[in-house]
N, C-alpha and C positions, 0 to 999 in steps of 0.2 A: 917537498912537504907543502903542502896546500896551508895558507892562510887563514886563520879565522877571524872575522871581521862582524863586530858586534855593533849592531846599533841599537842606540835606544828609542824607545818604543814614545811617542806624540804624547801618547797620554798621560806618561810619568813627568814630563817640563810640565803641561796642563795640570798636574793635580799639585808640584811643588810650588807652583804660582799661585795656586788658586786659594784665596783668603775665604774664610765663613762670614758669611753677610753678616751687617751688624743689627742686633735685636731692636726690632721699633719700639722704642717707649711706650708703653700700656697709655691709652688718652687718661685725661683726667675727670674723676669722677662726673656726672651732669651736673649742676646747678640744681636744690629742691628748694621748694619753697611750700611751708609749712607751720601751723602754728607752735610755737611753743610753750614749752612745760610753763608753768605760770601761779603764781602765788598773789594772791590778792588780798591784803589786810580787809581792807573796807570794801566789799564785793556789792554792786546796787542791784544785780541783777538780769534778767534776760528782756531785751524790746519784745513789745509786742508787736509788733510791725516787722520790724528788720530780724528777730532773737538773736540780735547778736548780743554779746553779756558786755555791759559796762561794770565798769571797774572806779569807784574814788582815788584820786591821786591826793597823797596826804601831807602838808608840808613838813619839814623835818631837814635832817641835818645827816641823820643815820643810815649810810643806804640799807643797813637789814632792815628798818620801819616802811620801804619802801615797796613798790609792785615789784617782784625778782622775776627777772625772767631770766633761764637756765637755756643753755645752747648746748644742742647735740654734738660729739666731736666732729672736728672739722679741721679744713685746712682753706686759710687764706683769712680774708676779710671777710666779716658777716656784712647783709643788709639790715637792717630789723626796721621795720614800720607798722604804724598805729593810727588810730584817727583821734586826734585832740578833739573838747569838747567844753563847751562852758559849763556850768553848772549850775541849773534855774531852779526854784522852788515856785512851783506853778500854783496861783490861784485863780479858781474861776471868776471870784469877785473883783479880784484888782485891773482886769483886763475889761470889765465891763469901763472904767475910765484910763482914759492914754495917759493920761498925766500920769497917773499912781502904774501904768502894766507896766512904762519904758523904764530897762534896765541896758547896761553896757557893760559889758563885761572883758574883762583882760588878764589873761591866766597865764602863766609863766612857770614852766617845767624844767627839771635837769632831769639827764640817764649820766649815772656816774658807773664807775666800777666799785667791788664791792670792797677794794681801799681807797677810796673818796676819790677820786680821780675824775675828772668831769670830762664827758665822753662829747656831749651837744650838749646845746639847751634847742627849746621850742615855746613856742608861743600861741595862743588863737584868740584873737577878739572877733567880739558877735553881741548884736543887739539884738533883745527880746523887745516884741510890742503885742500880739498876740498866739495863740495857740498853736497857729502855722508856723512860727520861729523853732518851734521844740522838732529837734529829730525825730527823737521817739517818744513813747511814755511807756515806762520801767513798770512791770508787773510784779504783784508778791503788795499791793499796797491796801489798804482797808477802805479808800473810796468806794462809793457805786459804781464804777465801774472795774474797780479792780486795780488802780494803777496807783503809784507813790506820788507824792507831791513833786519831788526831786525829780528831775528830767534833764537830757542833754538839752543843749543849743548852742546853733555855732559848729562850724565842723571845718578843721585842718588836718590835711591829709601829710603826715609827717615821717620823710625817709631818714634813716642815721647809720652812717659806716660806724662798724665793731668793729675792732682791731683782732687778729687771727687772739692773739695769745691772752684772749679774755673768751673765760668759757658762765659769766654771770655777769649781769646789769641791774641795774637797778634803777626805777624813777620815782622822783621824788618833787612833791611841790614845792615852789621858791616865791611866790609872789602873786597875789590876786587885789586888780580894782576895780572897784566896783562905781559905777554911775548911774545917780536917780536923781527925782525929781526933788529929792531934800537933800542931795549931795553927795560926795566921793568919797569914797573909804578906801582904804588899802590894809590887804591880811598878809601876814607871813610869820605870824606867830607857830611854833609847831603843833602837830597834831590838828591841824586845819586843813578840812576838806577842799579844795578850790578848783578842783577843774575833774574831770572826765575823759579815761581812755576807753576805747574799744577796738577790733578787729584786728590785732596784734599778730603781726605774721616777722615769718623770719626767711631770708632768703641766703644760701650757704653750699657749699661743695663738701658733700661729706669726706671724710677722714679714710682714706684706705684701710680696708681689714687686715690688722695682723697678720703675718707671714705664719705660718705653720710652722714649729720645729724641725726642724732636719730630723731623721728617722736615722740610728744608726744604723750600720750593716749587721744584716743577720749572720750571728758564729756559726760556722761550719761541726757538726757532728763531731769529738775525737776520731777516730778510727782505731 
């Protein structure tokens, strides 16, 4: 009687070894940078020059009295930056003499969260002497030419890390001095205007979209 002699076939060791590659992790979302959603108590208005819109930073204690800015969901640490600004009441007669235009100015912010938690502070000092010191000039004003007395001057260009698991901030004033030529004052009473933000951007990894529910299986007909 003749033998039968089986072997197995290359291909069945090669498929009971052979493991499913492992799934390469999705990368993580881009980096966007963009302005955000923004609430502004005390709104000055749009430059004429630059139309970027400034904003009054108001002092206070509350961050809801504060400028809120609201962050899209996300994952990780935000950036959020803004550009600080003094805050001048411009006249054309006090600059016709140096003595009475020079002013100096030193403004002092918080971004807290919105249960008081203090996130930074920032700062911007800047001397006024004439018309060239102002940023901009704020339009919407009843002068002859159209523009508000109130004007930036001074300009800090200010970066601050969010923490992932703060989705609101808020800034608020804390301190403003001032120096002239009849002497120094200091404001931090509340509901005092004392400085000026503009250009308020946010830099962030958005938040992955929700997974879609699994889809049961479709029931078969009875028969």
């Amino acid at each position: 009687m003749v033998g039968l002699v089986l072997t197995a076939s290359p291909d069945v060791g090669v498929a009971q070894t052979r493991r499913a590659a492992p799934r390469r992790a999705a990368p993580p979302p881009a980096l966007q940078t963009e302005a955000p959603q923004i609430i502004c108590p005390a709104p000055l208005g749009a430059g004429v020059k630059t139309d970027l819109t400034f904003c009054d930073v108001m002092t206070g204690r509350d961050p809801a009295g504060g400028i809120l800015i609201t962050f899209p969901p996300h994952r990780g640490p935000m950036t959020l930056t803004f550009d600080l600004h003094n805050r001048h009441t411009y006249s054309a007669e006090q600059v016709k003499d140096p003595r009475l235009a020079f002013s100096r100015y030193v403004a002092g912010i918080g971004v807290l969260t919105m249960d008081n938690t203090l996130v930074s502070r920032a700062a911007v000092e800047s001397e006024f002497r004439t018309a060239a010191d102002l940023v901009d000039r704020i339009g919407g004003g009843a002068g002859p030419a159209g523009v508000k007395a109130v004007a930036p001057t001074g300009l800090e260009s200010i970066t601050i890390t969010v923490p992932e698991a703060e989705n609101q901030v808020s800034i608020l004033g804390e301190k403003l001095t001032v120096e002239r030529a009849d002497g120094v004052a200091t404001y931090s009473s509340p509901g005092r205007p004392i400085a000026i933000v503009s250009n308020i951007q946010i830099t962030y990894r958005p938040a992955p979209a929700p997974r879609a529910p699994a889809r049961a299986p479709a029931r078969r007909p009875a028969r």
